[in-house]
N, C-alpha and C positions, 0 to 999 in steps of 0.2 A: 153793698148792704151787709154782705159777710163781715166784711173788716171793721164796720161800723159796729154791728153785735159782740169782735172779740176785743173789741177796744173798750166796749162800755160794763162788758162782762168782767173780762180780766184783766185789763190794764190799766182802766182808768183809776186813778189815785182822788179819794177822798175824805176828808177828817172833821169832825167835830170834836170840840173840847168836852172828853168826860175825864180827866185825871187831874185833880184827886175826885174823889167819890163824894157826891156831893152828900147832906145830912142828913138826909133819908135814904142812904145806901143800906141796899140787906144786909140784916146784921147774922150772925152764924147764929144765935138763938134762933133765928126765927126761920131758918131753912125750911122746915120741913114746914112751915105756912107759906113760903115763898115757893117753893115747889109746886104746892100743892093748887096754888092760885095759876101757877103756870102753865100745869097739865089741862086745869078747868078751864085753857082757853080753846076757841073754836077754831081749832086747823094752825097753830101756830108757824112762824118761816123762821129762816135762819137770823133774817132782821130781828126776833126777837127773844134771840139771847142776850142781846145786851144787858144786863142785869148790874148794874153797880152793887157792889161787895163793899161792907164794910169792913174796918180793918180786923182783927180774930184772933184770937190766942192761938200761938202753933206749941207742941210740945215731941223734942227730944228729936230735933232735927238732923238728920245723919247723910254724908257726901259719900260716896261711893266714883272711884275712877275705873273708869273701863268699865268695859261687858265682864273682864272674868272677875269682878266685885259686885258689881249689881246683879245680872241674872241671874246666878246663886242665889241672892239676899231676896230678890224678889219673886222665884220659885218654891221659896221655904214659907213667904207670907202663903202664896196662895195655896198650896200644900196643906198650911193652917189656918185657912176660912174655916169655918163653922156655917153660917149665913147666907153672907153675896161677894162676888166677884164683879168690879165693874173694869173692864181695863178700855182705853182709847188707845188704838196706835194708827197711826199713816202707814207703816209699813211692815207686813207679814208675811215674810216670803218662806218659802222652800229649803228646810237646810236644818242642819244642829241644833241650832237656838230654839225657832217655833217648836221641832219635834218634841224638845221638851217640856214647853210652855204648855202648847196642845197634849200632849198628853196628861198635863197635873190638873188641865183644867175640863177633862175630858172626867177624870178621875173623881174630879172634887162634884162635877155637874150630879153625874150617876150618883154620888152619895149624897144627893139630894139639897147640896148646894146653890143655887142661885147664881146663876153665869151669863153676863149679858157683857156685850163685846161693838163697839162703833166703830168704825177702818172707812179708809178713804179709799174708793172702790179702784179709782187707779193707781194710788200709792202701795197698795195691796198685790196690785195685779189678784182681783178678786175673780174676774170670769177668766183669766187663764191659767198663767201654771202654777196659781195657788188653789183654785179652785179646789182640788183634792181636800188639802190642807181644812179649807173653809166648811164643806160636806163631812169631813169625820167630826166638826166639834155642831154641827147643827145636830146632827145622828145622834149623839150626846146630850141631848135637850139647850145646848148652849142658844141662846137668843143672840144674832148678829143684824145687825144694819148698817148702813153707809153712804158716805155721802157720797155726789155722786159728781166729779167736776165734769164733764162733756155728757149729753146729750145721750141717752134720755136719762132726766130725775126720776127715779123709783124712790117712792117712798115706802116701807116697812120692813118684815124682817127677809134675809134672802129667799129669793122662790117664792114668796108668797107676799109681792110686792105690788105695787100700781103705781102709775106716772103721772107724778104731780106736774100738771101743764102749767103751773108757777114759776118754774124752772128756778128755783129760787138759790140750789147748789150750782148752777151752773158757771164755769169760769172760778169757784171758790174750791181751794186746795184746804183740805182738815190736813191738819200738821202738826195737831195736838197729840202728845203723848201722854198719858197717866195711867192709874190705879187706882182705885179705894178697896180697901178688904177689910168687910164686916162693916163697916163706915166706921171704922176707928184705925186704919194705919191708910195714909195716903204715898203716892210715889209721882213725881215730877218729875221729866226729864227731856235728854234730847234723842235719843236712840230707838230705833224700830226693832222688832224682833228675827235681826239677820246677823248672819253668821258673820259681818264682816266689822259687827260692831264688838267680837269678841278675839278674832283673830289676829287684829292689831294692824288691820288696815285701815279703822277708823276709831280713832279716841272720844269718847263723852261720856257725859254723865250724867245721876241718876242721883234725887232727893228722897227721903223716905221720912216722912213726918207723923206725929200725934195730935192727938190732942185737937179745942174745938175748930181750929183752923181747914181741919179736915171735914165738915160737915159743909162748907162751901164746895170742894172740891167734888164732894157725895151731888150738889145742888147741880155744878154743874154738867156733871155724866146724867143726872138723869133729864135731863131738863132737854139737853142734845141728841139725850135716845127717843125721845114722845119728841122731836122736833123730823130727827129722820125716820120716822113712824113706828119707832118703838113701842110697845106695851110698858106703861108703867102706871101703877097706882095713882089713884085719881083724890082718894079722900087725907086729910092726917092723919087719920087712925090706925092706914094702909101704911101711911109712909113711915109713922115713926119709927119701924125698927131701923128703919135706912140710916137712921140719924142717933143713936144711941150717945148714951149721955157717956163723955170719952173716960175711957180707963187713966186718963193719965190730966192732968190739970195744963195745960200752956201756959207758960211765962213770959216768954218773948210775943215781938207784937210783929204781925206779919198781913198780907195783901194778895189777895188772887184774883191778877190780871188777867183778860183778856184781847187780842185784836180779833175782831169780827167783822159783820159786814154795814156795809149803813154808815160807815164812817167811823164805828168805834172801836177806837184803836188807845184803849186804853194803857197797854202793855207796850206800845210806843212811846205814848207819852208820858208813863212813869219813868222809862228807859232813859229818855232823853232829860229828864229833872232829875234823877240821881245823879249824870254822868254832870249836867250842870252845876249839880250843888255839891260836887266835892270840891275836899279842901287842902285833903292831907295824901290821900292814896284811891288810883284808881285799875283797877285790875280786870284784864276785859280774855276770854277765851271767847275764842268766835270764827265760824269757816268761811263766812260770806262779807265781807266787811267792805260793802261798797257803797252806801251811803253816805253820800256829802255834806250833807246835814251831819250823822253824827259824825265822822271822820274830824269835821271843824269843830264839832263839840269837845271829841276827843286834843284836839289841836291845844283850843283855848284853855282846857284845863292843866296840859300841860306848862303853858305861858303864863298860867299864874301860879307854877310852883307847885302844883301837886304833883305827886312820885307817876308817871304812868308807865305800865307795863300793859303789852298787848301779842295775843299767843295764837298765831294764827297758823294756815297749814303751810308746807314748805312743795308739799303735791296735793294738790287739793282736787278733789272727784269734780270740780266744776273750773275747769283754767281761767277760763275768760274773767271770774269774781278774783281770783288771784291777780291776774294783771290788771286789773279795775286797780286792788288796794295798791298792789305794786307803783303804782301812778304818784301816791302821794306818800310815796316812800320819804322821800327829800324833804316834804311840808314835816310830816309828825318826826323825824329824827332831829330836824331844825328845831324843833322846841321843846327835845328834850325827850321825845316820845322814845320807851325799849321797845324793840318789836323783837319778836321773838318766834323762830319759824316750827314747826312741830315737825316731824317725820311724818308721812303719810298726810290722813286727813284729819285734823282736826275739826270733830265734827261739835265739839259742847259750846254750849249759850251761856255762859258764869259771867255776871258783872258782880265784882266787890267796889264799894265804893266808901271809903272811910268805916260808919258802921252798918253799913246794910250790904244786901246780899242778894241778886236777882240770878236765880237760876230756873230753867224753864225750855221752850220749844224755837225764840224769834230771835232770827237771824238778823244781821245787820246789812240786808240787802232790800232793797222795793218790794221783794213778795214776802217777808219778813216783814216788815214794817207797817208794810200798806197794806196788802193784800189777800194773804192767807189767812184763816183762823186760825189761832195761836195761843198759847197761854206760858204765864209764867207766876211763881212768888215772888213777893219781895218783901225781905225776911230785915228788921229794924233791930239788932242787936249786935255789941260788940264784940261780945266773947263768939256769936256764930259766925261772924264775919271775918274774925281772925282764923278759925275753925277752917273755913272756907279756901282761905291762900292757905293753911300745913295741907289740906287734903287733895286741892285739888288746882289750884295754881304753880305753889310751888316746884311740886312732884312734876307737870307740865313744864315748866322752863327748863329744869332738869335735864329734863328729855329731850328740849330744844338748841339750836343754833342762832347764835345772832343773826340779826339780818344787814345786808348790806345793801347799798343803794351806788352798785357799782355797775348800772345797765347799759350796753352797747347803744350805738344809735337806733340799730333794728328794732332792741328792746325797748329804748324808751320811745319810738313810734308805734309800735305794739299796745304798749300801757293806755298810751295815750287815747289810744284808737276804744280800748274799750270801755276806758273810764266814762268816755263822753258818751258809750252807751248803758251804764249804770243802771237808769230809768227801766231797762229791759230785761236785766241780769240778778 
């Protein structure tokens, strides 16, 4: 019966078609009514996130590599709230990075800022040895919640929680990362706030955007906070400052995906129709890349003559996804495919593909794809998309080693062994 619950919890794999968004998808005008409708339901679950997004002006989109680019850039946003602070992270541990973080936002709370904070309680390590960590920014008025993947679902803020017998977080991994500050600068990315994202044992990246593209991203931090029993304003009147009309206009056209639970795995299947629909160049950073599905995507785009480059880790925090991709070394070099190995972990999610540009949280492994909550942009412009390979592609190959597909018999019985467990990895 046990194995029967963590199969149907966390293993089991399932999709419906919601990508592209269908014609009545939220549009960024109307966030703050689509909010607003969202709070006004009775008890909502994580099944009802789902929310199709329309497509959205983004404005003055900026790539940042590394932790020692980003946490900078995004300790000076929150430094300069005025408003609200909403940040989402899976992982806040003990170390350099948080203490900074925690103390600007500890800073900003006291001076009567608005700080509300969602973390995945075991991506967190929220009841142990960050606990500390998590009691000085509650002390602080900071409002925290989290989702909750094993047993028991607490739903509201920490310590002052109750167990939702829906179990509806159960077996689901939050693995979304963002920002919204003031509801007019958003930040997207792949990194948690741990020292090892700065020290150079792990490479990723971090988006920072304007403009109305960002009141989706506002829609869905709060929407996830009143889902994991957050306090959030219930009426329009309450919400509109959430959603201020943006200081800066969007030009380019852009999309905030998500994979959730219930099958919609939106942010997979935009993934997979960009990677199919290019024609000229396809540019992939990514740690996990064990996915046969896109692997063959990747394969076929190759074999019709588009440029592909693919920047994976050369030691990666997880071996077993290493020797998965290692498997079809031979297949993607046979058609043409660069694989390119990074030092350390390559931990960023960046697909360029001709002119668009998906950067975000989803790995290209089962719990990436399938599994986990996730999110990502995908940003429809060419001058960003070229933006994209000088900032953040390039600088990565750089860094990198060809790869070679020159494995012993050991090693390619190895590969083998764990590609055909992919499904679990």
């Amino acid at each position: 019966m046990v194995y029967l619950v963590v199969w149907w919890t966390s293993l089991r794999i399932e999709q419906r078609p919601v990508w592209p968004p269908p014609s009545d998808a939220a549009l960024s005008t109307e966030a703050v009514t689509t909010t607003a409708e969202f709070v006004a339901r009775d008890n909502p679950s994580l099944d009802d996130l789902g929310i199709p997004l329309a497509a959205a002006p983004i404005a003055n989109p900026e790539f940042f590599l590394d932790g020692t680019e980003f946490f900078p850039a995004m300790l000076a946003d929150i430094r300069g709230a005025s408003s609200s602070i909403h940040l989402q992270m899976f992982g806040i541990k003990p170390g350099d990075v948080s203490s900074e973080f925690v103390a600007a936002m500890v800073e900003r709370s006291q001076a009567g800022v608005e700080v509300r904070l969602i973390v995945d309680r075991y991506g967190s390590a929220v009841d142990d040895e960050s606990a500390p960590l998590f009691s000085t920014l509650q002390d602080a008025g900071v409002e925290i919640v989290a989702n909750d993947v094993v047993p028991l679902d607490r739903d509201g803020t920490l310590n002052d929680d109750a167990i939702d017998w829906r179990h509806d977080e159960l077996g689901q991994v939050d693995h979304r990362k963002t920002m919204v500050i003031d509801g007019q600068i958003g930040w997207i990315g792949g990194a948690g706030l741990e020292d090892h994202f700065q020290d150079g044992r792990f490479t990723d990246v971090f988006m920072r955007y304007e403009g109305e593209a960002v009141h989706d991203l506002q829609l869905v931090f709060l929407t996830s906070f009143d889902v994991f029993g957050g306090t959030v304003p219930s009426s329009p009147a309450e919400l509109a400052p959430y959603f201020p009309t943006p200081a800066v206009a969007g030009s380019g056209e852009s999309w905030l995906v998500q994979n959730l639970t219930d099958g919609y795995l939106a942010g997979t299947q935009a993934t997979r129709e960009v990677i199919r629909g290019a024609s000229e160049r396809l540019d992939i950073m990514n740690p996990y890349f064990t996915d046969p599905g896109v692997v063959d995507d990747v394969i076929a785009a190759a074999e019709r003559g588009v440029d592909v480059r693919i920047v994976v880790s050369r030691d990666s925090n997880v071996t077993q996804a290493t020797y998965a991709l290692e498997s079809r070394y031979g297949d993607l070099m046979d058609a043409g495919v660069e694989i390119w190995e990074h030092p350390g972990t390559m931990h960023a999610k960046v697909l360029v593909a001709d002119d668009q540009v998906i950067v975000g949280t989803i790995n290209y492994d089962a719990w990436g794809l399938y599994r986990n909550l996730e999110i990502a942009v995908l940003i429809e412009d060419q001058v960003v998309a070229d933006d994209a390979v000088v900032k953040m592609v390039e600088p990565s190959i750089d860094n990198s080693t060809a790869a070679v597909d020159d494995f012993n018999a050991y090693e390619t019985a190895r590969n083998w062994f764990w590609s055909k467990l992919s499904y679990f990895i």
